[in-house]
C-alpha positions in Angstrom: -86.7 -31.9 -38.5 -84.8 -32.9 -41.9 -86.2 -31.9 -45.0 -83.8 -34.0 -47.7 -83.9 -33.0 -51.2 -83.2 -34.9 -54.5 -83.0 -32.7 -57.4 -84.0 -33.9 -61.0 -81.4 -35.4 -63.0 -80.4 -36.4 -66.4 -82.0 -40.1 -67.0 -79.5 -40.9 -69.6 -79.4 -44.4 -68.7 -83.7 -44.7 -69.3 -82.8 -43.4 -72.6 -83.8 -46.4 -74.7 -87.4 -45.8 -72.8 -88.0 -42.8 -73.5 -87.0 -41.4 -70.0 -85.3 -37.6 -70.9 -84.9 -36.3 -66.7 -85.6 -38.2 -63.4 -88.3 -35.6 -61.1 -87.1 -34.2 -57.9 -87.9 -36.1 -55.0 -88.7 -34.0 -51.1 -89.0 -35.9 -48.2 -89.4 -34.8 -44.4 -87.9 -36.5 -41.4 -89.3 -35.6 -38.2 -87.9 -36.7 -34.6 -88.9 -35.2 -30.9 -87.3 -36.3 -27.9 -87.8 -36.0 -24.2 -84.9 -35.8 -21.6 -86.3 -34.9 -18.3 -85.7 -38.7 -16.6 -82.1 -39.4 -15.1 -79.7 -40.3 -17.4 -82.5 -41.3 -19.9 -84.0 -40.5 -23.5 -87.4 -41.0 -24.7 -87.7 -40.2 -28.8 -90.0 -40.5 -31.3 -89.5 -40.1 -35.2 -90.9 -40.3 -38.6 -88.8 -40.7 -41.5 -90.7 -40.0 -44.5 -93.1 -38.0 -43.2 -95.8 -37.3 -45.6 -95.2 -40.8 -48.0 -93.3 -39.6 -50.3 -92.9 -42.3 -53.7 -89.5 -41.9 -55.3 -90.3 -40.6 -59.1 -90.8 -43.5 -61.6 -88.1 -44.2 -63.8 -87.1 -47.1 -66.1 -83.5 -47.5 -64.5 -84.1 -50.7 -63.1 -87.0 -53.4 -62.2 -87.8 -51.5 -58.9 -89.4 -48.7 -60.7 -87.2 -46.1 -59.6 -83.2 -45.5 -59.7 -82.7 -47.3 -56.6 -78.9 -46.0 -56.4 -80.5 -42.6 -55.6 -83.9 -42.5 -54.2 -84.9 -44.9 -51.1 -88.1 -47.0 -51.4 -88.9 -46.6 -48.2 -92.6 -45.0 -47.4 -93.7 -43.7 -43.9 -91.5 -45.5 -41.1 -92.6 -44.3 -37.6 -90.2 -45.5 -34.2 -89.9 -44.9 -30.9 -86.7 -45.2 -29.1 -85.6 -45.1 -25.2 -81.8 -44.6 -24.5 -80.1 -45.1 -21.4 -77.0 -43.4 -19.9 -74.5 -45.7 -17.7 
């Protein structure tokens, strides 16, 4: 498990809008893996756990400073590795 925090900033660059600080932003990655096959891994991961929404700012069209926080909600994998 990853827990990745984003503390608030200054939003000097929103300041024509209005924008004084950027919020903190807390997301939680989660992975479990298996390895009790011969030479092979079984995982399976969340990254963005619980949905997190990167805090709104003006910075830029996206909504968000996109230089900073990730778009990205809820991305769920599974992966299988194999060892030669």
């Amino acid at each position: 498990m990853a827990v990745n925090y984003i503390g608030e900033f200054s939003g000097d660059a929103d300041s024509d809008f209005g924008d004084k600080t950027v919020d903190a932003m807390t997301t939680v990655d989660l992975v479990a893996s298996y390895k009790g096959l011969d030479n092979t891994t079984l995982s399976v991961g969340f990254t963005n756990l619980f949905n997190e929404e990167p805090p709104f700012s003006h910075h830029d069209f996206f909504g968000y400073v996109n230089t900073v926080h990730s778009g990205q909600g809820r991305f769920s994998y599974v992966k299988a590795s194999y060892k030669f």
